[in-house]
Steps between C-alpha positions, in 0.01 A plus 500: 500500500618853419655722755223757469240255555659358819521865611101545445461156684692623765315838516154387476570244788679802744149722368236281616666425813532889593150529353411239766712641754304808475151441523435362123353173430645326157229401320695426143832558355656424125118522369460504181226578242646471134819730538353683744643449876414600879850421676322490835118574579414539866233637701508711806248658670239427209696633249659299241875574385649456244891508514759531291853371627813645332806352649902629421809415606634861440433846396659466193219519271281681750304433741257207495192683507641691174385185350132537482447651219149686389473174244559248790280695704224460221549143504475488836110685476407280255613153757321663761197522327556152357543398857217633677207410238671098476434502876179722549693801728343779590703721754707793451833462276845615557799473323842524659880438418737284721826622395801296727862565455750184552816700567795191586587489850168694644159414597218535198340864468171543451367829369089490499303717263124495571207587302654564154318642202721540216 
């Protein structure tokens, strides 16, 4: 398996445990619908999130939540929606990014963005 893909392994794993961690229960991750995916969905108090993890092991190319772009963020509307007609939801939505930085020799960091509309 490719380095980068190990990486988002490694990063979706470290996400849903500090989603749990913090009050968040992990209802999904990986889903898929077509090409369309929903890294992790979880709810918390009634409100269903939907999170995108972007994990780096440096600064080099920017910072991890750099990587969501306004397309990515598109497709991530579009799994949402996907997601809660398959499964009949009807609560509020909210779309966040999990960005974590794997710096060699330090603990993970995790920098939170709520409530994102891009």
């Amino acid at each position: 398996m490719a380095l980068h893909n190990l990486l988002g392994q490694e990063g979706e794993r470290l996400a849903a445990a500090f989603l749990e961690a913090n009050g968040f229960s992990v209802i999904a991750s990986n889903w898929r619908h077509r090409h369309y995916e929903i890294d992790i969905v979880a709810i918390k108090e009634n409100v269903l999130h939907c999170v995108e993890v972007k994990t780096r092991h440096s600064t080099r190319f920017g910072y991890p939540e750099d990587g969501v772009s306004r397309k990515k963020f598109s497709n991530l509307k579009i799994a949402a929606e996907q997601f809660m007609h398959q499964y009949r939801i009807d609560r509020r939505l909210q779309f966040d990014i999990l960005a974590i930085s794997l710096q060699a020799g330090q603990e993970a960091a995790y920098f939170f963005i709520e409530d994102v509309y891009l």
